[in-house]
C-alpha positions as CSV (number, residue, x, y, z in Angstrom):
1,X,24.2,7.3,11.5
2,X,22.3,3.9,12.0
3,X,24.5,0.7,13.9
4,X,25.2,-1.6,11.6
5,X,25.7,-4.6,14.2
6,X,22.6,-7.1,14.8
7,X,20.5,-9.1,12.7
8,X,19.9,-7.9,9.2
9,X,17.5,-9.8,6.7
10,X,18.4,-9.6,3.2
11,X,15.0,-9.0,1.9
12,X,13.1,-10.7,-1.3
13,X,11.8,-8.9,-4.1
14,X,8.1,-9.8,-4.2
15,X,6.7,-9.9,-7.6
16,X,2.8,-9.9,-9.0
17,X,2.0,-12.4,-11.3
18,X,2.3,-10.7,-14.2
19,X,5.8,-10.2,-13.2
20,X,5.7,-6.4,-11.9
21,X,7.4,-5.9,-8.7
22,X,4.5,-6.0,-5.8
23,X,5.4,-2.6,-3.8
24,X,2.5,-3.4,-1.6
25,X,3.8,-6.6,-1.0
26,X,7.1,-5.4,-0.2
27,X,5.9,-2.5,2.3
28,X,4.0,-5.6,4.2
29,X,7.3,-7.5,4.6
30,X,9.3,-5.0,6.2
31,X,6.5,-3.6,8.2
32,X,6.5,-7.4,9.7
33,X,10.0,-7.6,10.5
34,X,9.7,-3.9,12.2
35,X,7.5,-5.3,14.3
36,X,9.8,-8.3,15.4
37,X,12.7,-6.3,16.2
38,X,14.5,-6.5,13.1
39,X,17.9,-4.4,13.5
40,X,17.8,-3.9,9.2
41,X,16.8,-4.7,6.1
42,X,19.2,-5.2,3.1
43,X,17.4,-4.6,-0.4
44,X,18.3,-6.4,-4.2
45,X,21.0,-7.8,-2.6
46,X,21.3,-11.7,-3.7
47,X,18.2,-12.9,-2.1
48,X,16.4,-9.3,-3.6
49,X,17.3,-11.1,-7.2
50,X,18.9,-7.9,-8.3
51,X,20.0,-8.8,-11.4
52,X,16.2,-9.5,-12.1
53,X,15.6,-5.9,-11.7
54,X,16.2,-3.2,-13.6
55,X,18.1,0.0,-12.2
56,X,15.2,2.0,-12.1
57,X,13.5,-0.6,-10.3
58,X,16.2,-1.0,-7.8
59,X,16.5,2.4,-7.0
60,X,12.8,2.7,-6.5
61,X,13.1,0.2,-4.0
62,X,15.3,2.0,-2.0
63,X,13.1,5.2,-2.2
64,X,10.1,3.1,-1.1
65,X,12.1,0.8,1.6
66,X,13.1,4.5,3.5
67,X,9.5,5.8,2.9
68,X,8.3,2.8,4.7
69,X,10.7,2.4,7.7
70,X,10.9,5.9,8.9
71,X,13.9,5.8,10.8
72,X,12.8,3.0,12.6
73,X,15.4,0.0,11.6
74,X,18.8,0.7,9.6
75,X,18.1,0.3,5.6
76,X,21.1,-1.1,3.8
77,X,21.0,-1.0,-0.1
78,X,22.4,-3.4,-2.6
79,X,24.2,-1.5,-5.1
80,X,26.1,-4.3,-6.6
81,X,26.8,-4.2,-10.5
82,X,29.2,-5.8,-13.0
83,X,30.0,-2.2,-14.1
84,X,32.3,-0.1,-11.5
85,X,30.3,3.4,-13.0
86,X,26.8,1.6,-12.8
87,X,27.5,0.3,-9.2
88,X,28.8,4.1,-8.0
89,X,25.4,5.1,-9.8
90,X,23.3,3.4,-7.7
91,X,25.5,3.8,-4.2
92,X,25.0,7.7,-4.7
93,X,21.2,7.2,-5.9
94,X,20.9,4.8,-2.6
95,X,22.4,8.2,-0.5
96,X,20.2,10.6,-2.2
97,X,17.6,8.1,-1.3
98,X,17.8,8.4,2.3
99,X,19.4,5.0,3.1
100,X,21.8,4.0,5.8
101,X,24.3,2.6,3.9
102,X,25.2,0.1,1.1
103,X,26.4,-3.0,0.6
104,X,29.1,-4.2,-2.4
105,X,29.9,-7.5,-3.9
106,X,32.3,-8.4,-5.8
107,X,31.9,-7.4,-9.8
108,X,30.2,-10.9,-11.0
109,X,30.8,-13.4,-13.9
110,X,34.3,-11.6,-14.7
111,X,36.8,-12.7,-11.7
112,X,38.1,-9.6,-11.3
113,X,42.2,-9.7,-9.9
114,X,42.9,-8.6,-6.0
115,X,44.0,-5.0,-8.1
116,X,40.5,-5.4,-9.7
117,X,38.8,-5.3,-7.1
118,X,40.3,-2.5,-4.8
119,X,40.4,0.1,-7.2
120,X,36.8,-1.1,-8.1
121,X,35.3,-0.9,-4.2
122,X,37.7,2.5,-3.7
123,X,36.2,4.1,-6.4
124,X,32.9,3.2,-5.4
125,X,33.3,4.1,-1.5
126,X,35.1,7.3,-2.2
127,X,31.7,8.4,-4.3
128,X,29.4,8.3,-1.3
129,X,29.5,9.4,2.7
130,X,27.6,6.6,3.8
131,X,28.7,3.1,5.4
132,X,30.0,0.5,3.2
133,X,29.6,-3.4,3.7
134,X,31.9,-5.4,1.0
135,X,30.7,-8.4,0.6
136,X,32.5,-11.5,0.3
137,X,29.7,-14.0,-1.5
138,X,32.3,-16.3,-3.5
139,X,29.3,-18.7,-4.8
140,X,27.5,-16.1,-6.6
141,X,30.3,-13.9,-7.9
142,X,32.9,-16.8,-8.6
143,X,35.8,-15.2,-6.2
144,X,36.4,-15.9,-3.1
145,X,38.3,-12.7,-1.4
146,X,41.0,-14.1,0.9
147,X,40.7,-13.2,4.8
148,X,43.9,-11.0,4.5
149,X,42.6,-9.2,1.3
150,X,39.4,-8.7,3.1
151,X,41.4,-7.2,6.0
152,X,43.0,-4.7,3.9
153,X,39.6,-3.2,2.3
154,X,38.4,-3.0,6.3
155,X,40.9,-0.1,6.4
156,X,38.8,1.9,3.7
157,X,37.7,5.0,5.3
158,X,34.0,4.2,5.4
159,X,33.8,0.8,5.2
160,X,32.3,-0.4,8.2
161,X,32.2,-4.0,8.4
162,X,32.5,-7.1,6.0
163,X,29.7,-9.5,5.5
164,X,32.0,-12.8,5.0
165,X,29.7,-15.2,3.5
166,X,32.7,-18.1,2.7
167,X,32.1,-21.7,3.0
168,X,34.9,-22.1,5.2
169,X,33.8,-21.1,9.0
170,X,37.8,-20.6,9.5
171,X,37.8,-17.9,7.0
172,X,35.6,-16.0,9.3
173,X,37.2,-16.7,12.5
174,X,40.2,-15.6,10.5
175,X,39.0,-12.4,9.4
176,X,37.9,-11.5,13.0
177,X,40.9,-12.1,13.8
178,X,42.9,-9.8,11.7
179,X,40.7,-7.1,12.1
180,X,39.9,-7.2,16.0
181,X,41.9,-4.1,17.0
182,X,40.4,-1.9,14.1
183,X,38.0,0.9,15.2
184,X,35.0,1.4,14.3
185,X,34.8,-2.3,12.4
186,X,33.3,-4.9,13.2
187,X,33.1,-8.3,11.0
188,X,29.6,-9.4,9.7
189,X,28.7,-13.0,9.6
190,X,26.9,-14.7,6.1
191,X,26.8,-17.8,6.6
192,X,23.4,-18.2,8.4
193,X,24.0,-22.1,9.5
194,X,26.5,-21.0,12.4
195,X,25.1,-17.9,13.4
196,X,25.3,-18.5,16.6
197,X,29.2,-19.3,17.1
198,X,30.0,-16.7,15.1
199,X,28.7,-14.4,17.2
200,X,30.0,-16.0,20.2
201,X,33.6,-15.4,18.6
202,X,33.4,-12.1,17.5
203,X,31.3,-11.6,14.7
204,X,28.7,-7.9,16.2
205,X,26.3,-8.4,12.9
206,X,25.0,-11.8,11.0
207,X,22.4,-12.0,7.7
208,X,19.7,-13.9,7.4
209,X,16.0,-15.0,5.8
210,X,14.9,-17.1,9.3
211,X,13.4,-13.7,10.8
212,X,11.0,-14.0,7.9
213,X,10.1,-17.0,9.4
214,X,11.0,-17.1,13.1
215,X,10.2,-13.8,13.7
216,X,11.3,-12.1,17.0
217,X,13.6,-15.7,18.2
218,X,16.0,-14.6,15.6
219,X,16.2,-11.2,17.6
220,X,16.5,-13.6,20.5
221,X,19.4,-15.4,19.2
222,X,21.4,-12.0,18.8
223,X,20.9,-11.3,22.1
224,X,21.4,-14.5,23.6
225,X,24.9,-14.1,22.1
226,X,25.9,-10.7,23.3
227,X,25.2,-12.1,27.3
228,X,26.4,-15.8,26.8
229,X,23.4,-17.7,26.9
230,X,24.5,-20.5,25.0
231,X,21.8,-23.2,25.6
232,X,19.1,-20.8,24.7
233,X,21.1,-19.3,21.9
234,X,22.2,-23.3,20.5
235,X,18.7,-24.1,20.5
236,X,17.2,-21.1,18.5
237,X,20.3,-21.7,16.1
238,X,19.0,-25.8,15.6
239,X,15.8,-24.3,14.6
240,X,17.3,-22.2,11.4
241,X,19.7,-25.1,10.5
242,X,16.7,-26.9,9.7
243,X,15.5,-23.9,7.7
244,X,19.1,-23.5,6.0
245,X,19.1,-27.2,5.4
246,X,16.3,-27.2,3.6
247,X,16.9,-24.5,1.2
248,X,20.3,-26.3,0.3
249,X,18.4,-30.1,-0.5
250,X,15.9,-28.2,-2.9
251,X,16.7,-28.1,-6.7
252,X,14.8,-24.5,-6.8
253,X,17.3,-21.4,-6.4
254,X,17.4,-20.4,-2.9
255,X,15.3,-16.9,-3.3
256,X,12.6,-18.5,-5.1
257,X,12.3,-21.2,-2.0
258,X,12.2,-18.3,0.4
259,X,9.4,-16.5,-1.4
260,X,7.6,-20.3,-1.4
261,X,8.4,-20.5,2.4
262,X,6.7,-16.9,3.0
263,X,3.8,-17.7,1.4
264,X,3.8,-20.5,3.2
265,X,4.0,-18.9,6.7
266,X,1.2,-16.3,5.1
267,X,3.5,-13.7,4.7
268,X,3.6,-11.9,1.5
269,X,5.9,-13.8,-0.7
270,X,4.5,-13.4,-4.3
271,X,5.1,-15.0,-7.6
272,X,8.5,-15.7,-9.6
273,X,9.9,-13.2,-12.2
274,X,11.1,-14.8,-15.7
275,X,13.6,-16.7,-15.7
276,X,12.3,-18.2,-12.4
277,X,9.7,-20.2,-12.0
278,X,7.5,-21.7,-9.9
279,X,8.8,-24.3,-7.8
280,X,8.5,-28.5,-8.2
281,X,6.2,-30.5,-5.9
282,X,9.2,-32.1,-4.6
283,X,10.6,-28.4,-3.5
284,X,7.7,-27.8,-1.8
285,X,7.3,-30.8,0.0
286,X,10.5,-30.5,1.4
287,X,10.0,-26.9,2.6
288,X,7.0,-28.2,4.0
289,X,8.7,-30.8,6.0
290,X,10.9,-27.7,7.3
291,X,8.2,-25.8,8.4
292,X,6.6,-28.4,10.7
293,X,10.6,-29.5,12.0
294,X,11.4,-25.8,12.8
295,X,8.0,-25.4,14.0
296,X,6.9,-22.4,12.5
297,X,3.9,-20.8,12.9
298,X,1.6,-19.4,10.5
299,X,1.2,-15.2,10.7
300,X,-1.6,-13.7,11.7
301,X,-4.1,-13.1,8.6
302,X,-3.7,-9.2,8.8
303,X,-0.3,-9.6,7.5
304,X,-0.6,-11.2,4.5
305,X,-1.4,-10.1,1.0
């Protein structure tokens, strides 16, 4: 069974321009972050656009995502869906797959009740061995599951960890806090903006798109963390705040300004799928004007599509 404590990067769905998902593409990208030290990959979670992809397509993903990493980093699947059957569909199709485990949000657009929700994410965990990450992503689904809720799921048999992705940096603290004397769980951090002190208070895991673009320093950051390096650790986590400020001033959604700032870097970022389109001038200038603050260098040529 793969750790799920370090860095994880929610991967983006790369798309051709006719709209087709670019397999190719997506093989490149997670070779890359392999190569920097990646600890794993999350696939169609929000910054995968799964609700741009079909079923079929996300479960393809995960086949191809386990072809491609052979063991080497931890794949995590995003098995998220409005529909409590649907969801245990694609947790079991994610196990049958070969992943490591999979990750759950909330039910979206309907603000399901406290009751709601843990019969939904029992149901769901009960249907598969693997590690669970709940996810607590109150922007995209509408609720925002409270740090003593959260605390209660953590007792689910297989649920390993929670990614806490609130607004509130005191919800995490708080959620570490109430779960610090569990076994075997260990609270991830969402928020990418304070990384850094989240780690340094107790957080083992953290999510993030700035491996994409920092590469291996991310890695860095992690460990800097674990020995108490905090100079060397604050400094890498300056570097993604620009990043994470960035993708918060532009207009675009935030996956599409990821994809903009991997093609950017030469990576293998892609096109937009319908309804997403191609970003403004003023988007990219202001990514742009990330790239040369954070100083981020462009991949080597091999890399890229």
């Amino acid at each position: 069974m793969k750790d799920m404590k370090g860095y994880f990067v929610p991967i983006f769905t790369p798309f051709n321009r006719d709209g087709s998902v670019d397999e190719a593409a997506m093989r490149q990208n997670i070779s890359y972050l392999i190569d920097e030290g990646i600890h794993g990959i999350t696939l169609t979670g929000s910054f995968g656009e799964f609700p741009l992809l079909s079923s079929e397509e996300r479960i393809r993903l995960y086949e191809l995502a386990v072809d491609e990493v052979q063991g080497r980093t931890a794949v995590v699947a995003g098995t998220a869906h409005a529909q409590t059957e649907e969801t245990i569909r694609l947790s079991q199709a994610a196990e049958g797959a070969g992943a490591d485990g999979i990750m759950l949000i909330a039910p979206y657009y309907l603000l399901p009740s406290e009751r709601d929700l843990r019969e939904h994410f029992c149901a769901v965990a009960k249907s598969v061995t693997l590690p669970v990450t709940i996810y607590n992503n109150p922007p995209r689904t509408g609720v925002n599951m409270r740090p003593e809720f959260l605390a209660e799921l953590s007792r689910l048999d297989n649920v390993v960890t929670i990614k806490q992705s609130s607004k509130l940096f005191f919800e995490v603290l708080e959620l570490i806090r109430l779960t610090q004397d569990l076994p075997g769980f260990h609270v991830t951090n969402g928020q990418e903006m304070w990384a850094f002190p989240a780690l340094l208070m107790g957080a083992q895991a953290c999510y993030g798109i700035s491996p994409l673009l920092l590469g291996r320093k991310c890695i860095e950051m992690y460990d800097c963390a674990c020995r108490g390096d905090v100079e060397r650790g604050r400094a890498i986590q300056l570097r993604i705040s620009i990043i994470r400020n960035a993708l918060a001033s532009c207009k675009a959604t935030p996956a599409a300004c990821v994809r903009e700032l991997a093609n950017m870097r030469g990576l293998a970022g892609g096109y937009p799928r319908r309804p997403i389109v191609e970003l403004s001038d003023d988007d990219k200038a202001i990514l742009r004007q990330a790239v040369e603050q954070a100083h981020i260098q462009r991949v080597s040529s091999s890399v890229a599509v």
